[in-house]
N, C-alpha and C positions, 0 to 999 in steps of 0.2 A: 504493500500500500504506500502509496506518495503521499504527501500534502505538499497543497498549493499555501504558502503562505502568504498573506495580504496585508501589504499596509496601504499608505494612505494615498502614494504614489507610485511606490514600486514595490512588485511582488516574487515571490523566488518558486523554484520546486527543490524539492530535496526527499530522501535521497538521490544518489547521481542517478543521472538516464542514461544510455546505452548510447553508443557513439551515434549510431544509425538513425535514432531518434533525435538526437540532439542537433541533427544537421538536418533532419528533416524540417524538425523544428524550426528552426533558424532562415532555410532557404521559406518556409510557408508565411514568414513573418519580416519579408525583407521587401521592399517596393524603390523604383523607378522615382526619385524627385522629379517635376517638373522641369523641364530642360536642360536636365540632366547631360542629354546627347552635345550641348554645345560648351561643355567646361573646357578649361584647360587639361585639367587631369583624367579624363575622359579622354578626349582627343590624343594623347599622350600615351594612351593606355597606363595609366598610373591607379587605376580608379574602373573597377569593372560596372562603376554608375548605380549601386545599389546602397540606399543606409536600411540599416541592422537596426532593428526594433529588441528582436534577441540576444541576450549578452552568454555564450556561449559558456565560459569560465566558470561564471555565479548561477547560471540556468534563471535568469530573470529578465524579469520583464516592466515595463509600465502598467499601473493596476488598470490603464482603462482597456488594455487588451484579455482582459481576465475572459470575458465571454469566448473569444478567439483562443486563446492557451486550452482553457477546458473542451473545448470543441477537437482540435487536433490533438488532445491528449485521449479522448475518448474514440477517434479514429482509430488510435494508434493501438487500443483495447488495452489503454494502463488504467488501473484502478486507483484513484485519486480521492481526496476527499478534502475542503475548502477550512484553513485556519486562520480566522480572520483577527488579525490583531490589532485593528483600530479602536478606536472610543467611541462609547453610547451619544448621544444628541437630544437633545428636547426638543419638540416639536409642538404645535398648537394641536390640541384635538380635533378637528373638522374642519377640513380647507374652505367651506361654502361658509365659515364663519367669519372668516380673516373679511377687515375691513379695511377697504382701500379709498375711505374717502366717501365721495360722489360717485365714483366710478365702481360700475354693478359687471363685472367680467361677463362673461359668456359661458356659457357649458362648456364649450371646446375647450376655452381656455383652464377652468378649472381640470377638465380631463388632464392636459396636458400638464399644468403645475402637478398633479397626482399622479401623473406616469415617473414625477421624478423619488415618489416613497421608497419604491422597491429596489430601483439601482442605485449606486453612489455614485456610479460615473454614467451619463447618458445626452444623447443631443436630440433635440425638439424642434423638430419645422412645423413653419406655419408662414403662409406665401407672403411675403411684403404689405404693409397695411394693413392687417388682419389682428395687429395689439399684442405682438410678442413683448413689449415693454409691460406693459400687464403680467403678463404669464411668467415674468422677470418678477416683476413685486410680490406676485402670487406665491412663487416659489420662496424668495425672499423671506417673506412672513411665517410661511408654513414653516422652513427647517429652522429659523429662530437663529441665535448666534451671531457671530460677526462676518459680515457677508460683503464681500470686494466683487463691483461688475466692472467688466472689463470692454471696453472697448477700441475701436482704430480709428479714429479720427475724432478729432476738434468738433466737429458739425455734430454728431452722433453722443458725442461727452455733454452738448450744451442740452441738446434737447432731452437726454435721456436722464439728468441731472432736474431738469426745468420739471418734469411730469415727478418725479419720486418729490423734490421738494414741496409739491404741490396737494400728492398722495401722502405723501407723512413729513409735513409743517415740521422745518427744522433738523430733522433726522436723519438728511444725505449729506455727505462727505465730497469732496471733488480732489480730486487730483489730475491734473494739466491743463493746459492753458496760461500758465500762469497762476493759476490756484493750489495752495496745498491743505485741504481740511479734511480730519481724519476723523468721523463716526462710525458707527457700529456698521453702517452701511453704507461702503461708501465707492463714487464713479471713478477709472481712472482709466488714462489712454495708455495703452500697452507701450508706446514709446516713451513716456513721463516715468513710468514704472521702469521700464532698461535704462534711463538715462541717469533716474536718481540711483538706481540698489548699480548700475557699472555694469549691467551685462553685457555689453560689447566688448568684443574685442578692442578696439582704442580706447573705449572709455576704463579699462583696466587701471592705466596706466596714471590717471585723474586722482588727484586729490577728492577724499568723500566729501562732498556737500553738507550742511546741517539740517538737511530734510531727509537722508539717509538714514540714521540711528532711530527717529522716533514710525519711521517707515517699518522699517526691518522690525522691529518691537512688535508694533502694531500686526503687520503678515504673520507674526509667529503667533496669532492669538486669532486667526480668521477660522471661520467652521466652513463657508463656503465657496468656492468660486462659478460663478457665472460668466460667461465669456459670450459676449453678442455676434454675430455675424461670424458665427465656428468657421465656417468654410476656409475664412481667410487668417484664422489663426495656426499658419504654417512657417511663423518666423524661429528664428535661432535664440531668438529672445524670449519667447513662450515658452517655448520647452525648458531653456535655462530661468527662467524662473518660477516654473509650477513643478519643477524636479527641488526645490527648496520647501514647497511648502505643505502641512501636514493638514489638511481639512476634510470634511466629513465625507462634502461633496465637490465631484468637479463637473459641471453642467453645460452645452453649449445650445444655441439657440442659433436660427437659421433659418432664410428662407428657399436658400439654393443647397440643401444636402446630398451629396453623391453625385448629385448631375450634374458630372461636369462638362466643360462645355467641350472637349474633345479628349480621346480614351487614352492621351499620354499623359492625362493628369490622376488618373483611377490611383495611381499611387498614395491619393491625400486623402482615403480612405483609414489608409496603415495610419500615416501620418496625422489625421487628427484624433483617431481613436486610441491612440496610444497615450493622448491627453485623458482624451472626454468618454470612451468608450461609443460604443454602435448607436444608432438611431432606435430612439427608445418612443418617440411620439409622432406621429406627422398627421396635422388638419388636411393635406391635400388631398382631394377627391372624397375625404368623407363630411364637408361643408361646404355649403350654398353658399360663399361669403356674398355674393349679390343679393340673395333672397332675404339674407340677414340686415342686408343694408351697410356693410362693414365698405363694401368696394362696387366697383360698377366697372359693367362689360371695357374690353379693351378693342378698340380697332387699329390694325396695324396696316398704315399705307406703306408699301412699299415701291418707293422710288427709284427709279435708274439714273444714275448720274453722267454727264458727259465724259470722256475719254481722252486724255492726249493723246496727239497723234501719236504717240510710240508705240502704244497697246490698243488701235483702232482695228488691229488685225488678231487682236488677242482671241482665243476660242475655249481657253481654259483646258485647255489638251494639252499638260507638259509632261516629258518625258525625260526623267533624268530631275536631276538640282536643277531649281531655277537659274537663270542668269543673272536675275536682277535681286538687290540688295533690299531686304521690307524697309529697312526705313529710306531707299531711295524713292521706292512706290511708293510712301507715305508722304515724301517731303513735293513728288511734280505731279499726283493722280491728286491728291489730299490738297495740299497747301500750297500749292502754287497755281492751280487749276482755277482759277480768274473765273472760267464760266459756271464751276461747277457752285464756285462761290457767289454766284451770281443767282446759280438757283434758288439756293438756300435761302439767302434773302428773300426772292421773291414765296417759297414757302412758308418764312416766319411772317412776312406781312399780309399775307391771307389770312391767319390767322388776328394778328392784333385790330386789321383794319375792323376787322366784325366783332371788336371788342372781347376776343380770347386770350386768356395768358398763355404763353408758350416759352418753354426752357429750352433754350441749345444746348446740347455739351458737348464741349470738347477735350481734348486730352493734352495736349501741345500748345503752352502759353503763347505761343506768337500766331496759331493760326486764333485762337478765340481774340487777340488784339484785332488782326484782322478782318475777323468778322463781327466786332463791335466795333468798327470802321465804318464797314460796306455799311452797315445798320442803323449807322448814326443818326438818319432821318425817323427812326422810329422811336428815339430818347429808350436805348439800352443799356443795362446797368453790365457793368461785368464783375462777377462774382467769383475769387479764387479761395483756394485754403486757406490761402493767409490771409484773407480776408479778417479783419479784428471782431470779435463776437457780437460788437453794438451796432457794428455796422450792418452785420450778416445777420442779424435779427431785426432788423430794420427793411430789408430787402424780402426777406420773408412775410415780415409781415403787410407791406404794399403788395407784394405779389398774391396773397392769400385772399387779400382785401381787393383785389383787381384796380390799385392805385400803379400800381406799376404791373408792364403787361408782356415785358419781353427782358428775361434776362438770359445771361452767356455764358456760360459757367462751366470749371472743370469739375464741381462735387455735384455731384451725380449718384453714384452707386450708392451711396450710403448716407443716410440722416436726413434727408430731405423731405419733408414734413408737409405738405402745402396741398390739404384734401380739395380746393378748387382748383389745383391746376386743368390744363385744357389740355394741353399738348406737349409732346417734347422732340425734338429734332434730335436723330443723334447723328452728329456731323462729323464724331469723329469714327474712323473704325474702332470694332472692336471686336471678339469674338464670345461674348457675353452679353447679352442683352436681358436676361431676367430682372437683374436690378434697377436696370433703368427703367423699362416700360410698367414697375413697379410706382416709379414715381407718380403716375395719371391713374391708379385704378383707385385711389381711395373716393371714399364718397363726399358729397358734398350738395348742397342743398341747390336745385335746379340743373345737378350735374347728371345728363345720362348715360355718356361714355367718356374715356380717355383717348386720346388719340396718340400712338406711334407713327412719327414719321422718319423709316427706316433707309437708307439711302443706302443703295445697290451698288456700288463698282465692282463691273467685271474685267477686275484686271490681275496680275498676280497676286496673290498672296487675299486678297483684300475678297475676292472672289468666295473661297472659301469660308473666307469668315461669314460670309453672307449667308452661304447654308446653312452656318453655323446656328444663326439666330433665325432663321427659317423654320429650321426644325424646332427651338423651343416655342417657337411661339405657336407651331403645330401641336406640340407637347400639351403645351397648357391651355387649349382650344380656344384659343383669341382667332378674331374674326381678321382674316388676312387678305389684303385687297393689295394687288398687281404682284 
C-alpha cells in the first residue's frame, strides 16, 4: 500500500515506485509550454521543450495535480490510499445565507461558490458578464479566513476592488497601483505581489522595500487564494509564489477554461492545474444567461479588409515556413495599410453617427495613435494601461452614460465593465476573441444585442487567426454574419 501524502501545495508518494512507473509517471505529467518551438534552447537542442510537473527524486508533485496522480496511479493498478496533512477551516453554515449586500447572487452562482466545498484546489467558469466577481465574494465568505484575490491588471484591480468595497463597506484591502492596504480580504495585481516579495529574476538582486516584511507576514496567515482570469495565470511569478504559501484553498475563476485558442497551447492544462487543480464548475451551456437577463445575444459582423498589393495574390495555400516575418505582416497588412484604416473609421462612424458607443482595440500603441488621428472628427478619447485610474474611470463612466461614444483603446481583454456598450471593433489581430466580444454581451437597459465587428485579412499568418475566432464564435452560437 502507498500513501499519497498532501499538503497544502505540494504533495509526495512514498514508498519508492518502481522505475517503470516513475517514468511513466513523469512522461504522463510533462506538457509543451506555449512557444516553446521558438526558444533559444530548443532550437539548440539544449532543451527537449518539455517542463516536468513531476519531481522524479522526491516522487512529488503540486497538490492541484492530486486528481491526475490518483488517476494514473490507479491505471497503473497500485493501491494507494490519501494522507492528508493540512489544517481544518471554518466555514459559514449555509452558502444561500452569506450576505453580500444588495446584491441577491443567482442559483448558478451559488452552485458554483458550493462546487468549491468538496475540493481544495479547483477552477470555475462562467462566460464573461455573467458575475464571476460574485461567485468571488461568494466563495470569499463561505471558506471565512484571510482570503488574497489575485489579479492581472490595473483595470481588473480597480473594478474588482470598487464592487467588494461596496459588498462589505470597509473590508477590502488593495495592493497595486500605487496602493498598499492589507485586510483580511484583500485585491492585488500578481505583478505588485512579484515586485514587492523579489520574485524575478533581476529583482533578486534589489534591496527589500518596507512593504515586503509586513507582506510576507501577512501571506503567511492567508487560508485562501482566488486567482481571476486562471487561464492567464501561466507566469514564473505565480508559480514562484503560490509554491510559498500554505492555505486551505487555491481556486481559479474563468471564463475561457481549456479552450484554447489553438492545440499548441493544450499544455496550460498541466500548467495551470498544477496551481488550481481541474475544472471543478462551469455555467456554460447549463444557463440561459439571456433569458436571465444577465447578457444579450451577440452578433458578429465579419469584415474583409483591403490587401496590399504584396499579398493581393495570396490564397492561403503555403507550403513549407512562411516567407514572411508576423510582425512584418502586422506592421504593412495592419498598420501601414492607409485604406484598411480608412475602413475602420468609416465602421466606427456608422456606429457613433446613430448615436452608439463603440470600442476599438488595439494592441500596438502607434497604430491606436493613428487611429485616434484618422478619428479625430468624431472627438475620440484614447484609453491605455497606463492610463491613471481617475482618468480611466472617468472614461468609463461617459462611455456607460453614452457622454462619450467612441473610444480606442488597448485594455480590452480584461476589466472592462461598460453593460451599454454597443459595439466593439477589433482592429487589431489577434487569435482570441472570446474576451473581447465578451465586452458587448452584458445587459443593459434598451440594449438588444452587442455587436462584433471582426475584421478578416487574408493574408499570412493573420489568415488563420481569422479561423481562429470563427470557430469560437461558432463555438458559442453567436449569430455570424459575412
Amino acid at each position: 500500500m502507498h500513501n499519497i501524502v498532501v499538503d497544502y501545495t505540494t504533495s509526495y508518494i512514498e514508498p519508492r515506485l518502481s522505475g517503470d512507473v516513475l517514468t511513466r509517471l513523469r512522461n504522463k505529467l510533462r506538457y509543451h509550454p506555449a512557444g516553446y518551438q521558438h526558444t533559444w534552447y530548443f532550437k539548440r537542442k539544449e532543451w527537449d521543450g518539455y517542463n516536468h510537473t513531476f519531481d522524479l527524486v522526491n516522487q512529488s508533485f503540486r497538490t492541484g495535480l492530486l486528481w491526475r496522480v490518483g488517476m494514473l496511479l490507479e491505471r497503473e493498478k497500485i493501491d494507494f490510499q490519501i494522507q492528508d496533512m493540512r489544517g481544518k477551516y471554518k466555514k459559514i453554515s449555509c452558502i444561500s445565507n452569506i450576505n453580500l449586500g444588495k446584491i441577491k447572487p443567482y442559483n448558478f452562482q451559488l452552485e458554483a461558490a458550493n462546487a468549491t466545498i468538496m475540493d481544495t484546489h479547483g477552477i470555475v467558469a462562467s462566460p464573461t458578464g455573467t458575475g464571476k466577481t460574485i461567485i468571488m465574494a461568494l466563495m470569499a465568505r463561505y471558506h471565512g479566513g484571510r482570503t488574497l484575490i489575485v489579479v492581472n491588471s490595473r483595470t481588473l484591480l480597480d473594478q474588482t476592488f470598487e464592487f467588494f468595497d461596496a459588498a462589505m463597506p470597509g473590508g477590502a484591502g488593495i495592493v497595486g497601483s500605487g496602493d498598499f492596504e492589507l485586510k483580511d480580504l484583500t485585491i492585488a495585481t500578481i505583478q505588485s505581489l512579484s515586485t514587492i516579495l523579489r520574485l524575478g529574476d533581476k529583482q533578486k538582486t534589489k534591496p527589500p522595500t518596507a512593504k515586503e516584511a509586513p507582506l510576507r507576514d501577512w501571506l503567511d496567515h492567508v487560508n485562501i487564494v482566488i486567482q481571476d482570469e486562471v487561464h492567464e495565470a501561466d507566469s514564473a511569478s505565480v508559480g514562484k509564489l503560490y509554491i510559498q504559501l500554505k492555505v486551505d484553498r487555491f481556486i481559479g475563476t474563468t471564463a475561457t477554461p481549456y479552450a484554447w485558442a489553438h492545440s499548441t497551447e493544450k499544455g496550460k492544462n498541466l500548467e495551470l492545474e498544477q496551481h488550481f487543480g481541474r475544472k471543478i464548475y462551469d455555467s456554460r451551456g447549463m444557463v440561459d444567461f439571456n433569458e436571465l437577463g444577465i447578457t444579450v445575444p451577440l452578433v458578429i459582423n465579419r469584415v474583409p479588409m483591403p490587401r496590399i498589393e504584396e499579398f493581393q495574390d495570396y490564397t492561403g495555400e503555403q507550403k513549407g515556413k512562411p516567407v514572411e516575418d508576423y510582425n512584418y505582416v502586422v506592421q504593412n497588412q495592419v498598420i501601414d495599410n492607409e485604406e484598411r484604416t480608412e475602413k475602420i473609421v468609416k465602421l466606427a462612424s456608422d456606429y457613433v453617427e446613430a448615436g452608439q458607443s463603440c470600442y476599438v482595440f488595439y494592441s500596438k500603441i502607434k497604430f491606436g495613435e493613428q487611429l485616434t488621428e484618422a478619428m479625430s472628427h468624431m472627438d475620440p478619447v484614447m484609453l491605455q494601461g497606463s492610463t491613471s485610474r481617475g482618468k480611466r474611470r472617468d472614461i468609463f463612466k461617459d462611455l456607460q452614460n453614452k457622454k462619450q461614444l467612441l473610444v480606442i483603446s488597448d485594455i480590452g481583454s480584461y476589466g472592462l465593465n461598460i453593460p451599454s456598450l454597443n459595439s466593439i471593433i477589433i482592429a487589431s489581430p489577434t487569435k482570441d476573441a472570446r474576451q473581447l466580444k465578451g465586452r458587448v454581451c452584458r445587459a443593459s437597459p434598451g440594449k438588444e444585442h452587442g455587436m462584433v465587428i471582426d475584421l478578416m485579412d487574408n493574408v499570412p499568418y493573420l489568415k488563420r487567426h481569422s479561423s481562429l475566432r470563427h470557430n469560437q464564435y461558432k463555438k458559442d452560437g453567436d449569430l455570424v454574419v459575412g
